[in-house]
N, CA, C and O atoms as a GROMACS GRO file, in nm:
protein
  468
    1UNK      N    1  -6.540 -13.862   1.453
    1UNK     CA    2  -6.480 -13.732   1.466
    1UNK      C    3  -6.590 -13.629   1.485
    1UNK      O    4  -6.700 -13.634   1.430
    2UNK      N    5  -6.550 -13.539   1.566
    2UNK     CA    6  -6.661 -13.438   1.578
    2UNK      C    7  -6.639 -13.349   1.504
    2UNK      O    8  -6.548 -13.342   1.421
    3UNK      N    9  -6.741 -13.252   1.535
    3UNK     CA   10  -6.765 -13.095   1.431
    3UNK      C   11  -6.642 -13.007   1.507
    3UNK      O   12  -6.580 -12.919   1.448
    4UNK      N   13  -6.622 -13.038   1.618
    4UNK     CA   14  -6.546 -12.942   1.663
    4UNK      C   15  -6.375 -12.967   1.621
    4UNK      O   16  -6.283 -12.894   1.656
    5UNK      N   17  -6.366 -13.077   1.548
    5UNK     CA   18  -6.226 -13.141   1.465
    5UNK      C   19  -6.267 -13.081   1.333
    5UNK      O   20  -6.180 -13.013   1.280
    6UNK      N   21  -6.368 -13.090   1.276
    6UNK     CA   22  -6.364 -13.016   1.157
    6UNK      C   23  -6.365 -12.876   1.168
    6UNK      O   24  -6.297 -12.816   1.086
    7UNK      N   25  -6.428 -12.810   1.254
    7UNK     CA   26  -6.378 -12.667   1.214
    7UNK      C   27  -6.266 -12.575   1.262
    7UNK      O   28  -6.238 -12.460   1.228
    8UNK      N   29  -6.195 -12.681   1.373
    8UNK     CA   30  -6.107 -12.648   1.375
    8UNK      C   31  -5.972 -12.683   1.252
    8UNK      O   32  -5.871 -12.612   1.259
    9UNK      N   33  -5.978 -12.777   1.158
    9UNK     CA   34  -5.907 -12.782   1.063
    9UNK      C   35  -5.931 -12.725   0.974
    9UNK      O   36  -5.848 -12.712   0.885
   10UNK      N   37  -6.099 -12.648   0.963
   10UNK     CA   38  -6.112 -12.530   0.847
   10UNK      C   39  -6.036 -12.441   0.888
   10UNK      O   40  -5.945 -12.400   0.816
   11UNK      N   41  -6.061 -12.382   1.038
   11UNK     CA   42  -6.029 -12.258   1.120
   11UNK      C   43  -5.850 -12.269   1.019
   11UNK      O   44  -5.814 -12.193   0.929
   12UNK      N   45  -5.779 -12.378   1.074
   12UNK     CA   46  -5.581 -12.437   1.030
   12UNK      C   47  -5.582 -12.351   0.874
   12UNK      O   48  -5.530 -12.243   0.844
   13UNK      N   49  -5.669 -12.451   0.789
   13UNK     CA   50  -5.666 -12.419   0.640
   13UNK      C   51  -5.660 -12.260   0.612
   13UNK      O   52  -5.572 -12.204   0.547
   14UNK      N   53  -5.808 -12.178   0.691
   14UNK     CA   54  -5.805 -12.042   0.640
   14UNK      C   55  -5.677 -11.960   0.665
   14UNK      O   56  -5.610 -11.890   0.589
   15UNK      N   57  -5.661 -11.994   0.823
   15UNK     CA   58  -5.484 -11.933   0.829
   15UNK      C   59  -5.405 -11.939   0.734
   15UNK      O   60  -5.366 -11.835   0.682
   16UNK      N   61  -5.366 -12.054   0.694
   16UNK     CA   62  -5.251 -12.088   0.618
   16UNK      C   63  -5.320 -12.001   0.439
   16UNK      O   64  -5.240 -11.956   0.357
   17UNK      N   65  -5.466 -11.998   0.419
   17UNK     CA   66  -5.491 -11.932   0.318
   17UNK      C   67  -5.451 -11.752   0.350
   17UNK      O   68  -5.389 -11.660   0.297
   18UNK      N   69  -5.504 -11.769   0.428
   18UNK     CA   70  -5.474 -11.594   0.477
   18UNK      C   71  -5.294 -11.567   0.489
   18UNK      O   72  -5.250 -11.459   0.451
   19UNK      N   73  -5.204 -11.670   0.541
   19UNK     CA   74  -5.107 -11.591   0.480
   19UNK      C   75  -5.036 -11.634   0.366
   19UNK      O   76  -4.930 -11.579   0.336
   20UNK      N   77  -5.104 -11.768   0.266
   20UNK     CA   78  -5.059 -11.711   0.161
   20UNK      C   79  -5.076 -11.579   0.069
   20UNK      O   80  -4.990 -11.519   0.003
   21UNK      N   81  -5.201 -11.556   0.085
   21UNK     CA   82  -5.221 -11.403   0.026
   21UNK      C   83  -5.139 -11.324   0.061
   21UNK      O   84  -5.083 -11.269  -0.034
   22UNK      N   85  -5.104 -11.290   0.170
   22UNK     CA   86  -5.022 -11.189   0.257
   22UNK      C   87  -4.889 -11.235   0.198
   22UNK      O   88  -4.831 -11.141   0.144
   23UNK      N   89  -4.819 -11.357   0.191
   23UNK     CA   90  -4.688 -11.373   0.097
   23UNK      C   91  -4.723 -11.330   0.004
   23UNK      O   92  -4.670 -11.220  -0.005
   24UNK      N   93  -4.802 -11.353  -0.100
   24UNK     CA   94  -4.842 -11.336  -0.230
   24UNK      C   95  -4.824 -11.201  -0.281
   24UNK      O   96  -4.802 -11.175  -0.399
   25UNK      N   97  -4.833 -11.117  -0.185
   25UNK     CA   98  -4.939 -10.914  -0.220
   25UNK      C   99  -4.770 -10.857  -0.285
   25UNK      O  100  -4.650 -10.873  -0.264
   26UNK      N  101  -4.848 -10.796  -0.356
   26UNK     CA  102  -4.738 -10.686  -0.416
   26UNK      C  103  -4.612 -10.781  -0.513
   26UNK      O  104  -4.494 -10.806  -0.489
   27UNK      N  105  -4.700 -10.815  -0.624
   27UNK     CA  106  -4.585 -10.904  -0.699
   27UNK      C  107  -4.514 -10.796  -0.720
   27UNK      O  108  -4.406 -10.779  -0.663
   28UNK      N  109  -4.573 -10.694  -0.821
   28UNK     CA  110  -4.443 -10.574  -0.923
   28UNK      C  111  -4.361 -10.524  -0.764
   28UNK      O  112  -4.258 -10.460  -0.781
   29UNK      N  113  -4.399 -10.549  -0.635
   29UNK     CA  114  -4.285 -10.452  -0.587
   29UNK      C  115  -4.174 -10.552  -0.526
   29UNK      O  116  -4.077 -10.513  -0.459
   30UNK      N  117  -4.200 -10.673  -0.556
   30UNK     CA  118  -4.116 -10.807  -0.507
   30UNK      C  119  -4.011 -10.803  -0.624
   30UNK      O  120  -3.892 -10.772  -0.621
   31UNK      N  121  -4.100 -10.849  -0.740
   31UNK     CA  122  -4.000 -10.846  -0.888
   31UNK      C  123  -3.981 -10.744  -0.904
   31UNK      O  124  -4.044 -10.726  -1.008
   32UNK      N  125  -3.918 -10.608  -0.867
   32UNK     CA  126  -3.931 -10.467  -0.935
   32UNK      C  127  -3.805 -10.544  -1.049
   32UNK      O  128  -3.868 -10.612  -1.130
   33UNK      N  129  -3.712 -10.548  -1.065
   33UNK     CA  130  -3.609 -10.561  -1.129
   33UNK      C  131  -3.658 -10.657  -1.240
   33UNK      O  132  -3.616 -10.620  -1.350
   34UNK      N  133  -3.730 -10.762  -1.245
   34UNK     CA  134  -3.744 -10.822  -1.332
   34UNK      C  135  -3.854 -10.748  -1.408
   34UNK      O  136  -3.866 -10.743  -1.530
   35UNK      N  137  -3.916 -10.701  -1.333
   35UNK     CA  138  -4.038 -10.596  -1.381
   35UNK      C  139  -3.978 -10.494  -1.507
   35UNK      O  140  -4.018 -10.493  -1.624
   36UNK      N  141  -3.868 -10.406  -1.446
   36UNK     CA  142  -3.804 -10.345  -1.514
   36UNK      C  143  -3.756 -10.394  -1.610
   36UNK      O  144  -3.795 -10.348  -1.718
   37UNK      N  145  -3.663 -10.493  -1.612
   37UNK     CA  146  -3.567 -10.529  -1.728
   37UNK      C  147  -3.704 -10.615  -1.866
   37UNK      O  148  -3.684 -10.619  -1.988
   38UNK      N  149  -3.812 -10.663  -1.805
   38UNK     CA  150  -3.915 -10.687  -1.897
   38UNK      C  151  -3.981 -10.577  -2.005
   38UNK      O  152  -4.004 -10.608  -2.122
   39UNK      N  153  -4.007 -10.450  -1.953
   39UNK     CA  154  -4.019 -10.333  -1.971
   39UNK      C  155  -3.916 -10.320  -2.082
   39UNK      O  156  -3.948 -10.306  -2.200
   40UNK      N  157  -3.795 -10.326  -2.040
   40UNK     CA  158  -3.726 -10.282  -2.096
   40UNK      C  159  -3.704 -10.328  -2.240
   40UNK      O  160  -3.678 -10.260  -2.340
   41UNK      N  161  -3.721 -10.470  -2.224
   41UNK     CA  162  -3.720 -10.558  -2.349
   41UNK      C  163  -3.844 -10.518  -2.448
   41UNK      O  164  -3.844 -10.505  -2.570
   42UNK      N  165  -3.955 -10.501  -2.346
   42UNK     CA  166  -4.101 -10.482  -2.437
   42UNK      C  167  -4.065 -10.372  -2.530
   42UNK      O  168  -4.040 -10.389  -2.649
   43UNK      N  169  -4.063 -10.260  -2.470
   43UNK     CA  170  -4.019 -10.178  -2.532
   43UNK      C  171  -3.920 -10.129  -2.666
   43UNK      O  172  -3.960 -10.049  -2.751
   44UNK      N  173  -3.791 -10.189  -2.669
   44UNK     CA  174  -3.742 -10.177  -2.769
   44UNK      C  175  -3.753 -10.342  -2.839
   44UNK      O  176  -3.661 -10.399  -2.897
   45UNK      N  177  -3.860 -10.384  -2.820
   45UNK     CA  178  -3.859 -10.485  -2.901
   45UNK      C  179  -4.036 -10.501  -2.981
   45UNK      O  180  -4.061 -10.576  -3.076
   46UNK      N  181  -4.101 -10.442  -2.937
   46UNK     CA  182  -4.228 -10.393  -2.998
   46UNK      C  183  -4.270 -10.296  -3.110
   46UNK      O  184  -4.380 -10.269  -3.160
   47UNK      N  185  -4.139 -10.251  -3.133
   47UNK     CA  186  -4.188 -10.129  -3.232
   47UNK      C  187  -4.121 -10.244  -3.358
   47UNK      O  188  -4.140 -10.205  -3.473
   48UNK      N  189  -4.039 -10.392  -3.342
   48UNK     CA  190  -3.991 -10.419  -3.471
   48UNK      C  191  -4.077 -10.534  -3.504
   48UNK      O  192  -4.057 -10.594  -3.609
   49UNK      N  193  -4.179 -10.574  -3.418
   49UNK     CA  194  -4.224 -10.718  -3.398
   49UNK      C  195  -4.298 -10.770  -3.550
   49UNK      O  196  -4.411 -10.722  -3.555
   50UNK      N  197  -4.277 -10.826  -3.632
   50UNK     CA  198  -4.398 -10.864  -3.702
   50UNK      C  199  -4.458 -11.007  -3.664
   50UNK      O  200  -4.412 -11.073  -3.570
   51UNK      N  201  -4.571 -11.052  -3.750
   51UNK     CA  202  -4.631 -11.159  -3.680
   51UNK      C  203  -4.566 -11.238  -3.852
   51UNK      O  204  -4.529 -11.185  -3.957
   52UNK      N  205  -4.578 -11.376  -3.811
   52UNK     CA  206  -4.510 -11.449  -3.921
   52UNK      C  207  -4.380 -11.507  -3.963
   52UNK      O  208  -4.276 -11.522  -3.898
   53UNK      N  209  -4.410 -11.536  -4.087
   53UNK     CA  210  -4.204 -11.534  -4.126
   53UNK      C  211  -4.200 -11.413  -4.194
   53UNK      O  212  -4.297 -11.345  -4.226
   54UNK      N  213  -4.047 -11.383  -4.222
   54UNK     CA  214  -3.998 -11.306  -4.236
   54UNK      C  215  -4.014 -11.269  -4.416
   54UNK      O  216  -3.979 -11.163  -4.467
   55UNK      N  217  -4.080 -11.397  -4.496
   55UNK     CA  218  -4.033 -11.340  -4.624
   55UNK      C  219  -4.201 -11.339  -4.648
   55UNK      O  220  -4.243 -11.344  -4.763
   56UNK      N  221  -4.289 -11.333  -4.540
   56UNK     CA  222  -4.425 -11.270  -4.553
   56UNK      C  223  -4.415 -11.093  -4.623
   56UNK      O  224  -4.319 -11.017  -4.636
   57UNK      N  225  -4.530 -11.081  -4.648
   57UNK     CA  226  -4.562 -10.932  -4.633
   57UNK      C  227  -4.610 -10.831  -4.572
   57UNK      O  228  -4.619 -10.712  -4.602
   58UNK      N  229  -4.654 -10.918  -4.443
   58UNK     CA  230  -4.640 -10.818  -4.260
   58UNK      C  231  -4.507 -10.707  -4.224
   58UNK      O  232  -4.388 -10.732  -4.207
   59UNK      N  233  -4.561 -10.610  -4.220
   59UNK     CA  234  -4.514 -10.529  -4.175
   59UNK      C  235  -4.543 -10.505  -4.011
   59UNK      O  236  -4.646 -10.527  -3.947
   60UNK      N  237  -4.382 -10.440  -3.956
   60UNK     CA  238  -4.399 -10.398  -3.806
   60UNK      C  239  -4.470 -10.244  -3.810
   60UNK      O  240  -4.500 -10.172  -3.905
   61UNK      N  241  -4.481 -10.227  -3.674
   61UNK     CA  242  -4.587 -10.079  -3.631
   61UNK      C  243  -4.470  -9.995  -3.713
   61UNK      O  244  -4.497  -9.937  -3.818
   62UNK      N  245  -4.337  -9.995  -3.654
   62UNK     CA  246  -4.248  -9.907  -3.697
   62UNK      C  247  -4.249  -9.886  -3.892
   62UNK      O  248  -4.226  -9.777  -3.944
   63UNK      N  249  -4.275  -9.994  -3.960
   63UNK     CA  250  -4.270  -9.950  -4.104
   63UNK      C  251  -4.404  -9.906  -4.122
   63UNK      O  252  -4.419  -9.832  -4.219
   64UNK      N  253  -4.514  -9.932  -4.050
   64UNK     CA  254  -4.667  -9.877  -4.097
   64UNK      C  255  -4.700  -9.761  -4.066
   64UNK      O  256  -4.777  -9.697  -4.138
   65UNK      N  257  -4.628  -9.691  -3.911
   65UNK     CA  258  -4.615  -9.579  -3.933
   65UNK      C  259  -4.524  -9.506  -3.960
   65UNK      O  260  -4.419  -9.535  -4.017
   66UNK      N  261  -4.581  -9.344  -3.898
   66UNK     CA  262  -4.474  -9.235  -3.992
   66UNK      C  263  -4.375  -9.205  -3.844
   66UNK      O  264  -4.286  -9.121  -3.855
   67UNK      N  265  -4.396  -9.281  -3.701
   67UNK     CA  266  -4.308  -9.235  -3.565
   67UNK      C  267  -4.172  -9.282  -3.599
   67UNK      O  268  -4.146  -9.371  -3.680
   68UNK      N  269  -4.093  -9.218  -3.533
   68UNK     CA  270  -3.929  -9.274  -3.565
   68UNK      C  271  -3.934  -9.372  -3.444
   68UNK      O  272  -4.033  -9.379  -3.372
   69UNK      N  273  -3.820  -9.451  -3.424
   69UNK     CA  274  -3.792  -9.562  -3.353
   69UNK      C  275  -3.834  -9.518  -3.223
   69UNK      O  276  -3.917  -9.573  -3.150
   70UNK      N  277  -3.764  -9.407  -3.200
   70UNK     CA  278  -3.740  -9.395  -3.031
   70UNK      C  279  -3.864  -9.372  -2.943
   70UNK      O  280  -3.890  -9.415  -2.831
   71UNK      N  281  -3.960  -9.261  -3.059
   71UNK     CA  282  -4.060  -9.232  -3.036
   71UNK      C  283  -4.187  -9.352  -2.997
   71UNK      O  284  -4.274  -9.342  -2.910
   72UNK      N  285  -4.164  -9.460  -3.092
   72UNK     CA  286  -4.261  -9.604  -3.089
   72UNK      C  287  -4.195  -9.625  -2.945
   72UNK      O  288  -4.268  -9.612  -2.846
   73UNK      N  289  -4.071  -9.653  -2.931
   73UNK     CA  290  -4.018  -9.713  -2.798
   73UNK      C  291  -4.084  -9.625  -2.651
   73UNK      O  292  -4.104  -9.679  -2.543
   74UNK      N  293  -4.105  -9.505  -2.677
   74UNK     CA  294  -4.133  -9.410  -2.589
   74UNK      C  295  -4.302  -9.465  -2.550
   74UNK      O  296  -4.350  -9.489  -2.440
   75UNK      N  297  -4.364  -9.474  -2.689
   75UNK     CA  298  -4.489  -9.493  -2.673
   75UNK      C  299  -4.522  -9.669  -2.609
   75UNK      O  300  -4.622  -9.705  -2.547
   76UNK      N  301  -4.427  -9.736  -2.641
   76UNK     CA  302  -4.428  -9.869  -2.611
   76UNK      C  303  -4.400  -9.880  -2.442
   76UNK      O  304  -4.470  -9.960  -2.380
   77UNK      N  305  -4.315  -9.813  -2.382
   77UNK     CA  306  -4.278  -9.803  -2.234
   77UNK      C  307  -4.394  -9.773  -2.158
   77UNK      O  308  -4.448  -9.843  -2.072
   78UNK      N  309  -4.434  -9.636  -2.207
   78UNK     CA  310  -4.602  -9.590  -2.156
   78UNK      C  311  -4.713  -9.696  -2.144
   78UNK      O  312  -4.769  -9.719  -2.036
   79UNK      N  313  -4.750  -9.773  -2.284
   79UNK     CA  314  -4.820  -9.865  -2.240
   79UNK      C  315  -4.813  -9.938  -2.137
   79UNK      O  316  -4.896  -9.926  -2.047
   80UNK      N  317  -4.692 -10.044  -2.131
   80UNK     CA  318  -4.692 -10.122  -2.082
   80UNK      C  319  -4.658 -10.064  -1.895
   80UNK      O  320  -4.659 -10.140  -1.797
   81UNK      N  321  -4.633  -9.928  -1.894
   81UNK     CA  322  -4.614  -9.863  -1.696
   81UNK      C  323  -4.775  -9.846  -1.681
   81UNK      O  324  -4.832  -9.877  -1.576
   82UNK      N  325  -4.849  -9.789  -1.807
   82UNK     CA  326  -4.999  -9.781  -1.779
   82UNK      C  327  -5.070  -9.923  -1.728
   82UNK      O  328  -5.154  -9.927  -1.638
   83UNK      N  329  -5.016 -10.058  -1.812
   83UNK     CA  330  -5.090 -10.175  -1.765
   83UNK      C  331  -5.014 -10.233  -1.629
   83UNK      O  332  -5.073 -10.311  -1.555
   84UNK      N  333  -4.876 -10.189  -1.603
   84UNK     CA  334  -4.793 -10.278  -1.486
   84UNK      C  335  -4.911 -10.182  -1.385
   84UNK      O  336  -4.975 -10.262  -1.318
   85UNK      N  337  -4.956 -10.030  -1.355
   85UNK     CA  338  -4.996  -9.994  -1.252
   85UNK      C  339  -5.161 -10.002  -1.233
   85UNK      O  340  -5.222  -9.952  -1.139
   86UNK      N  341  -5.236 -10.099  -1.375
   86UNK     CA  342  -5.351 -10.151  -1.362
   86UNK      C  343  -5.290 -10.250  -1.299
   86UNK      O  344  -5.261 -10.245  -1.179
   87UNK      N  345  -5.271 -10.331  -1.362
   87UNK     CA  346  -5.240 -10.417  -1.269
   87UNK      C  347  -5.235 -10.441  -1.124
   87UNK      O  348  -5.306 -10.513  -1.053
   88UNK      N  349  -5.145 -10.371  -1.097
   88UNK     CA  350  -5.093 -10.286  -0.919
   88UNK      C  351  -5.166 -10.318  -0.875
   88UNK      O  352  -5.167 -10.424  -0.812
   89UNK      N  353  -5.286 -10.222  -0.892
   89UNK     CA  354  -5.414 -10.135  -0.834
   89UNK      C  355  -5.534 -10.276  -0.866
   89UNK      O  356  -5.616 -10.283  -0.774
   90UNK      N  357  -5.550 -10.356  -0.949
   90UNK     CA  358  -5.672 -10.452  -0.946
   90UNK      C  359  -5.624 -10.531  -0.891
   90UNK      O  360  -5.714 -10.592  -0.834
   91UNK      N  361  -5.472 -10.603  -0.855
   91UNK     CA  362  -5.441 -10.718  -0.776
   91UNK      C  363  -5.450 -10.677  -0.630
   91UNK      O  364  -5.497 -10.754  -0.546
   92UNK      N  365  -5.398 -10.542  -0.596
   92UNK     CA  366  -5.421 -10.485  -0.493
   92UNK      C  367  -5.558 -10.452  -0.398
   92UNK      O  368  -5.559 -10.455  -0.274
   93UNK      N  369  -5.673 -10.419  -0.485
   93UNK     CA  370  -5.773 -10.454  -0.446
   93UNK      C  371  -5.809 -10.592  -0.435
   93UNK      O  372  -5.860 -10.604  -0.324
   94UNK      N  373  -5.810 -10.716  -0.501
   94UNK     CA  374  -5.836 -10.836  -0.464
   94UNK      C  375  -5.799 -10.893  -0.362
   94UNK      O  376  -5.872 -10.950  -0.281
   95UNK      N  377  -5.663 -10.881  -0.357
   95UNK     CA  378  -5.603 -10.888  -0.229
   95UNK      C  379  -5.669 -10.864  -0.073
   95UNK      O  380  -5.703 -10.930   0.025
   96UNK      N  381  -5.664 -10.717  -0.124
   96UNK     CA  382  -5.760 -10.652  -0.006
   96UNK      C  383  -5.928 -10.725   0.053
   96UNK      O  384  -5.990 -10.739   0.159
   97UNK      N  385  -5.947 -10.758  -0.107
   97UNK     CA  386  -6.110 -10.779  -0.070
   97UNK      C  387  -6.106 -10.973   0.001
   97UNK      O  388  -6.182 -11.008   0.092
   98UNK      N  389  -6.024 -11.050  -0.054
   98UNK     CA  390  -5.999 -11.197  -0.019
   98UNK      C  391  -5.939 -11.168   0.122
   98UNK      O  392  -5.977 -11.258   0.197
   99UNK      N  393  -5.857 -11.073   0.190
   99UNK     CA  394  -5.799 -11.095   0.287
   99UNK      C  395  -5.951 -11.061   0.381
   99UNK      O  396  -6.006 -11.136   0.461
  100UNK      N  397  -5.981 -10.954   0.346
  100UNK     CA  398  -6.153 -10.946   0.431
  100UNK      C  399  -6.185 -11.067   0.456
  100UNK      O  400  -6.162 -11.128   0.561
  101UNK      N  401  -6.257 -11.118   0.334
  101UNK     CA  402  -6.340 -11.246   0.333
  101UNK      C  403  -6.294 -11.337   0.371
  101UNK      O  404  -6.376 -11.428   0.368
  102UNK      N  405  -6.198 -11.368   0.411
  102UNK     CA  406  -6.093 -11.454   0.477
  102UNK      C  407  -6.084 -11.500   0.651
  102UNK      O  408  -6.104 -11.602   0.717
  103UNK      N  409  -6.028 -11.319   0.683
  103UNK     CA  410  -6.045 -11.330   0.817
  103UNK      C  411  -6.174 -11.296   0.871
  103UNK      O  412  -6.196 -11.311   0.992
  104UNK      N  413  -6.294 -11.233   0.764
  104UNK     CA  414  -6.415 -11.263   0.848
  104UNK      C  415  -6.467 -11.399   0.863
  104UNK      O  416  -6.548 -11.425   0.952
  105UNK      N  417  -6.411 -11.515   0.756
  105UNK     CA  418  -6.441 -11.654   0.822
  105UNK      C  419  -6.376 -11.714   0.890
  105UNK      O  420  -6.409 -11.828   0.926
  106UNK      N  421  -6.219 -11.632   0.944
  106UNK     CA  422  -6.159 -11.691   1.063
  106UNK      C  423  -6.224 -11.637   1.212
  106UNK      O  424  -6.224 -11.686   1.325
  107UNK      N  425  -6.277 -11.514   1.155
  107UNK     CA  426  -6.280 -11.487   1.364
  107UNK      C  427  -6.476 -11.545   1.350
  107UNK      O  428  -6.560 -11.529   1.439
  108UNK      N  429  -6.500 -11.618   1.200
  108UNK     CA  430  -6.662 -11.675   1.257
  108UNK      C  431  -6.604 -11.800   1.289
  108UNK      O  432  -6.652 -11.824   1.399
  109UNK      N  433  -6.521 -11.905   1.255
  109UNK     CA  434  -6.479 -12.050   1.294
  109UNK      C  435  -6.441 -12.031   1.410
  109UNK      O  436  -6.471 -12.120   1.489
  110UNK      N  437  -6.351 -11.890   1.472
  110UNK     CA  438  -6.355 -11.919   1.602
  110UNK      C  439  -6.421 -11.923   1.701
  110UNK      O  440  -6.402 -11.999   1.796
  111UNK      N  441  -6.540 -11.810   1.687
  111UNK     CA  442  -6.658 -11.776   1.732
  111UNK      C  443  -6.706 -11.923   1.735
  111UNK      O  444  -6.719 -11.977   1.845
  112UNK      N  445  -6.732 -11.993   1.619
  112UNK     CA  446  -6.780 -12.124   1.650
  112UNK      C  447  -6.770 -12.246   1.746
  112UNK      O  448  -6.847 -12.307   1.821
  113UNK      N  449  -6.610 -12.256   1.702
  113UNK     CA  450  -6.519 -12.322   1.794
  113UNK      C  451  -6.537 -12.320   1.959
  113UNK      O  452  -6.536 -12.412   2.042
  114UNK      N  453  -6.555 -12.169   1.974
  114UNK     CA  454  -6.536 -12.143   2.133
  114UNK      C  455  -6.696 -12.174   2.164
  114UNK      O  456  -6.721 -12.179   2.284
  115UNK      N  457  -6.795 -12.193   2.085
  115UNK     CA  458  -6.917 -12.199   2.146
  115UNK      C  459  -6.910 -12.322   2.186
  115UNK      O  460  -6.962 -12.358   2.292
  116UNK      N  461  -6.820 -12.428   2.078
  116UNK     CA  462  -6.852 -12.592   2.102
  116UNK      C  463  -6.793 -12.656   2.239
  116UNK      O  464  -6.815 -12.767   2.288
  117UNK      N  465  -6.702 -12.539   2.289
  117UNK     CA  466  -6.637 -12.607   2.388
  117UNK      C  467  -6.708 -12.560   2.548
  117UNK      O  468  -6.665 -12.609   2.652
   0.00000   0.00000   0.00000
């Protein structure tokens, strides 16, 4: 087999890598709904959480502090929109930066390719 069979089956592979990324991009705006209804759970279910059993002496955030329920829930939503739009924003750049590095080794395999022939 020649070189020019192998890089043309790298050249196959990077495609098919390049658009899985491109399927891949933008999970939270694919799942928005599951996104949401997760949220939603985090939220009013974080302010009661303790770690343990129940006839421990762990206390939840809500009995350690002095916030009322709604308020923990308020503060619990915030967190977790602050980490869904880290998130966003660092998968979004990776994305960005792998799709570079990607198709700059597709248009060099082709560059290659076309020299061999």
């Amino acid at each position: 087999m020649s070189a020019k069979y192998y890089k043309e089956k790298h050249l196959q592979a990077t495609r098919y890598k390049i658009e899985n990324v491109i399927r891949q991009q933008d999970f939270l705006s694919r799942h928005r709904w599951k996104v949401i209804a997760a949220g939603i759970v985090f939220s009013f279910w974080a302010p009661t959480y303790t770690q343990g059993h129940y006839s421990s002496k762990r206390m939840s955030i809500l009995e350690k502090t002095d916030y009322t329920y709604l308020k923990l829930v308020m503060l619990c939503a915030s967190v977790y929109m602050v980490l869904c739009i880290l998130y966003h924003l660092s998968s979004r750049y990776q994305d960005k930066k792998k799709l570079k590095e990607l198709k700059k080794l597709e248009k060099r395999l082709e560059k290659e390719i076309s020299e061999l022939d």
